[in-house]
C-alpha positions in Angstrom: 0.0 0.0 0.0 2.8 2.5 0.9 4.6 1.8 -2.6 1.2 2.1 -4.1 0.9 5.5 -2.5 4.0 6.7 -3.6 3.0 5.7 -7.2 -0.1 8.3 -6.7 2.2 11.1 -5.4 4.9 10.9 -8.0 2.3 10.7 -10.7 0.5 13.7 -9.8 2.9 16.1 -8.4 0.1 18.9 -8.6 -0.8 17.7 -5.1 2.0 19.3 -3.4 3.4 21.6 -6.6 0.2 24.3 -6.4 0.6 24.5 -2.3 4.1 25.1 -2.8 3.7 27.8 -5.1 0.7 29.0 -3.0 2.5 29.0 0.2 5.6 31.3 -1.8 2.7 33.7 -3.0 1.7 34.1 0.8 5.8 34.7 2.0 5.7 37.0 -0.5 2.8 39.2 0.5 4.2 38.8 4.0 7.4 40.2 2.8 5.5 43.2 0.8 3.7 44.0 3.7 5.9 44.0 5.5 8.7 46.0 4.1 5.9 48.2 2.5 7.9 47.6 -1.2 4.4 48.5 -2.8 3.9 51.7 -1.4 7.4 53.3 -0.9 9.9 51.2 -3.4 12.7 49.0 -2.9 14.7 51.6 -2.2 12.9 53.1 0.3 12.2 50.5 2.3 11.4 51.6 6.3 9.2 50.1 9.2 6.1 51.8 10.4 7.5 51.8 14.0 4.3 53.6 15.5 1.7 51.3 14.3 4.0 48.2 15.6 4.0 49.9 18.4 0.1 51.0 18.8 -0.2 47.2 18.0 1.9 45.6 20.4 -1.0 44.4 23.1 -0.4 40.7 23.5 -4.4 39.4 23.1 -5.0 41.9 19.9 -2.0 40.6 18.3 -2.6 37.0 19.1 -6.2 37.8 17.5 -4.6 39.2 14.5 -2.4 36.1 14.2 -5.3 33.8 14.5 -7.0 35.5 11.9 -4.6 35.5 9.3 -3.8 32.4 9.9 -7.1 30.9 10.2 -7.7 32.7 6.1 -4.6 30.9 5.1 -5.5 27.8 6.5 -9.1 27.9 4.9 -7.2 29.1 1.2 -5.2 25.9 1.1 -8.4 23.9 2.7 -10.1 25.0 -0.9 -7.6 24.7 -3.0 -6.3 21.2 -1.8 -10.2 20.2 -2.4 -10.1 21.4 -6.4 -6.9 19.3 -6.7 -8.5 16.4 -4.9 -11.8 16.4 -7.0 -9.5 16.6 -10.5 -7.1 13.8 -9.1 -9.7 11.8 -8.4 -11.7 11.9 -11.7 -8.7 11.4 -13.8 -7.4 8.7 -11.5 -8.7 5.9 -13.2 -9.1 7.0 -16.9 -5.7 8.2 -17.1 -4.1 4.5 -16.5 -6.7 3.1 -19.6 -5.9 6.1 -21.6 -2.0 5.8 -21.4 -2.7 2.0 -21.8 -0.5 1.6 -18.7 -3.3 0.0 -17.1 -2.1 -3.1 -18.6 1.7 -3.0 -16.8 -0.2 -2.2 -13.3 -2.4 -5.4 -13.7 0.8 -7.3 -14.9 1.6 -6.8 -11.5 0.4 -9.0 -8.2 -2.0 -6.3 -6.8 -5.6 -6.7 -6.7 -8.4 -4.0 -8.4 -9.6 -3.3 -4.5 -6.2 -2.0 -3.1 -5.4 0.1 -6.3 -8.8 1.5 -6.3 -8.3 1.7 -2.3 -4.7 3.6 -2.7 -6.4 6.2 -5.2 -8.9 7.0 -3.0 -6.7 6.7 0.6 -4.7 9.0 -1.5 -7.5 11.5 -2.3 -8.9 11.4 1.6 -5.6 11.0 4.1 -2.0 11.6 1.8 -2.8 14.8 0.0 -4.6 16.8 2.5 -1.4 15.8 4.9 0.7 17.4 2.2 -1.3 20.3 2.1 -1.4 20.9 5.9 2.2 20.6 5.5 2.6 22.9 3.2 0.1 25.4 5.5 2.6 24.8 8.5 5.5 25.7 6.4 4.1 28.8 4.8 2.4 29.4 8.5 5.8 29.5 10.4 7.7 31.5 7.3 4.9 34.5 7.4 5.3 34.4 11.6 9.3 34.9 11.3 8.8 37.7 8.9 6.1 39.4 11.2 8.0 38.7 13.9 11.0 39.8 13.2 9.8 43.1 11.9 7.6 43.8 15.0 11.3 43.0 17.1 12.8 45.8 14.8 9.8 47.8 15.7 10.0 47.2 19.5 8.0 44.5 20.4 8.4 40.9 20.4 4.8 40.1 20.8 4.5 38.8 17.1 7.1 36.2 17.9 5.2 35.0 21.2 2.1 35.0 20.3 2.3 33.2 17.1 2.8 29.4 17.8 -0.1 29.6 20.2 -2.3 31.2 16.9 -0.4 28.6 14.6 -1.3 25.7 16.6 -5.1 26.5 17.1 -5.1 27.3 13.0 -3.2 23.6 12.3 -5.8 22.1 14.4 -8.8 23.6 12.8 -7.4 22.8 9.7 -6.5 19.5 10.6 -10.1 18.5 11.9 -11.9 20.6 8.8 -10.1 18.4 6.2 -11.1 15.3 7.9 -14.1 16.2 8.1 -14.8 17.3 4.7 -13.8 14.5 3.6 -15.9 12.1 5.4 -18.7 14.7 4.2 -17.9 14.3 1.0 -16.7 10.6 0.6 -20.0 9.7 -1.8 -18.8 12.6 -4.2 -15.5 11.2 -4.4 -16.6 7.6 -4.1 -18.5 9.1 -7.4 -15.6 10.8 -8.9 -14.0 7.1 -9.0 -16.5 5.5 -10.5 -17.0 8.2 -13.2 -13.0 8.0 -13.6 -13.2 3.8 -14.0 -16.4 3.7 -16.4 -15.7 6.7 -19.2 -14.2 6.0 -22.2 -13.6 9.9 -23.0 -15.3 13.2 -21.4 -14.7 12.3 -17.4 -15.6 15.9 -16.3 -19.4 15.7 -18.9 -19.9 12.3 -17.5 -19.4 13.3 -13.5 -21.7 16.3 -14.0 -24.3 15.9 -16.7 -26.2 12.4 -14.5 -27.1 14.4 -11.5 -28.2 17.8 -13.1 -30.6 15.4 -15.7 -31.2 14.0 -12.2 -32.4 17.7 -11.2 -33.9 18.1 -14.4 -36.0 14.7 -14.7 -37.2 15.1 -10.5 -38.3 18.6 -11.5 -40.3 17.7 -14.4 -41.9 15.0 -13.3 -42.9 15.4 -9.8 -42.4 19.4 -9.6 -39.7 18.1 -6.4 -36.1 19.0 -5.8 -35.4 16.7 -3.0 -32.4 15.3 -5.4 -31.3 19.2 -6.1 -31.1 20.0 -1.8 -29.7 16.4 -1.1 -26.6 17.5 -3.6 -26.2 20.9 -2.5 -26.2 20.0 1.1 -23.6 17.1 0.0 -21.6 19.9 -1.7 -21.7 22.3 0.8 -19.4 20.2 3.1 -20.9 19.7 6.0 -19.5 22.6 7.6 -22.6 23.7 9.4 -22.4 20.0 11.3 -18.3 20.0 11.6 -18.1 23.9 12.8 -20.1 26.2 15.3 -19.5 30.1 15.0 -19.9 30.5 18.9 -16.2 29.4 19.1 -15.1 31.8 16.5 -14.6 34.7 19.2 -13.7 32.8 21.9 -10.6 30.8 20.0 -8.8 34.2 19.7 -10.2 36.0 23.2 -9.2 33.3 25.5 -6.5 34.0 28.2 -3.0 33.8 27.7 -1.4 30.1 27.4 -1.5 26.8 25.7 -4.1 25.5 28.1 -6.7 27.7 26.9 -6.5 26.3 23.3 -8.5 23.5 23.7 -11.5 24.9 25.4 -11.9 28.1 22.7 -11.5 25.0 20.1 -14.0 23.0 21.4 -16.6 25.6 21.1 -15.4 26.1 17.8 -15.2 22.3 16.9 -18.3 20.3 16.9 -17.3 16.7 16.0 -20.1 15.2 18.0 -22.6 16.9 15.9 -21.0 15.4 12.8 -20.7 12.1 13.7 -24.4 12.0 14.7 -25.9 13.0 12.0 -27.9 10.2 9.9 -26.4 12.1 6.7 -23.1 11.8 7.3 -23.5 7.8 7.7 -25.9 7.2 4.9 -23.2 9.3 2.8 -20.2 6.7 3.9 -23.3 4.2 2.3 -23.2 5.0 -0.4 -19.5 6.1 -1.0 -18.7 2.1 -0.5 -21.1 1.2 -3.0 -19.4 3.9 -5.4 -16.2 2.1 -4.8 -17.7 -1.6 -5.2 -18.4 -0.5 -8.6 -15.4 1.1 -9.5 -13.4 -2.2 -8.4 -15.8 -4.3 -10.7 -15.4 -2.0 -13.5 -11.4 -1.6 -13.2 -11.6 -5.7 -12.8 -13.0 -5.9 -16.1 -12.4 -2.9 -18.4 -8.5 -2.1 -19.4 -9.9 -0.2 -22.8 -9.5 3.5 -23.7 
């Protein structure tokens, strides 16, 4: 399984390529703002001393630091999820297309633990990369604020940022899991759409639930199917996440003990797990998967 996993990542270097280039876009920026290059030139480059210094109360700071860590955590969180969606889908068509599908099945591993890899790949290894990536960029944009606010006169920035940086990692760490167990029929779906097209993946994932919509709406005047798909798409969040935690994670006293209540506020995994939707998804995202086995079992043509 591990070899199988490497297989995925070298194949489809996108997974960790377009963080990486994210995460530079975001040192960047930090740099920019920084140094203020945009407004004054290179050659001109000076701190704004005053506002450091205006700014230099521990709890504001730590708020600020939350903040912008929290955006840049929910940034790679989306983009991760457009790279996971288009992995996912070309997954299985790609290997029929290329004709290497018929090397792979030269090989002693069965149709379930390839299918299983691509998937395991799309739920556990790339959203790991991508919180990796986050930490990296996380700690890099700290540094440069906190070094400037020590040039400015207050080390604040340099404090208060791993308490900010741990309480973003975990919220991003818990939202990726839990999107996608929220999503898993979606991707279970992407799979089989990837194992059964000949040509057209992204016509054949889309077109069968909007004629869905279509045929549901004309026929009994419902949209049952239309609410079950956006709910599906909207990623649980309103189950995984409560907002009455979204003051409290960055107004909490001082210390490392205090993360874990403002999270659990924030955090609602009990809510998640209870809900009949989230179960009934998992349902049917093993059935998706059933089929794309059977179909990758029996079909090695482009």
């Amino acid at each position: 399984m591990m070899t199988l996993l490497r297989r995925e990542l070298v194949e489809h270097p996108a997974s960790w390529m377009v963080p990486a280039v994210l995460g530079a876009l975001f040192v960047v920026a930090a740099l920019f703002a920084v140094f203020g290059i945009a407004r004054v030139g290179i050659d001109e480059i000076q701190f704004d001393s005053d506002l450091m210094a205006e700014a230099a109360d521990p709890m504001q700071i730590r708020a600020v630091l939350t903040v912008m860590f929290l955006s840049i955590a929910t940034l790679f969180s989306g983009v991760i999820s457009v790279i996971i969606a288009f992995y996912l889908l070309d997954a299985l068509y790609a290997e029929r297309k290329d004709r290497s599908i018929l090397f792979w099945k030269s090989l002693p591993v069965s149709d379930l633990k390839t299918v299983g890899s691509k998937y395991l790949t799309g739920f556990l290894v790339m959203p790991l990369q991508a919180l990796a990536m986050f930490l990296a960029t996380a700690v890099l944009v700290w540094l440069i604020a906190g070094l400037a606010g020590a040039v400015a006169g207050t080390g604040q920035f340099l404090l208060q940022g791993p308490l900010a940086l741990l309480q973003a990692a975990i919220v991003m760490a818990y939202g990726l899991i839990a999107f996608g167990l929220w999503l898993a029929p979606v991707h279970a779906w992407l799979l089989l759409v990837s194992a059964f097209a000949r040509r057209a993946v992204l016509a054949w994932a889309v077109l069968p639930p909007l004629l869905a919509i279509v045929a549901e709406k004309v026929l009994f005047d419902t949209k049952y199917f239309a609410f079950l798909l956006g709910q599906r798409l909207s990623g649980g969040m309103e189950l995984a996440f409560s907002g009455e935690g979204s003051a409290a994670i960055v107004a909490e006293d001082e210390g490392f003990s205090a993360v874990f209540p403002a999270l659990s506020d924030l955090m609602t995994p009990g809510r998640l797990l209870a809900a009949p939707e989230l179960w009934g998804g998992l349902v049917v995202a093993a059935v998706f998967l059933a089929g794309a086995v059977w179909l990758r079992r029996w079909r090695d043509d482009s």
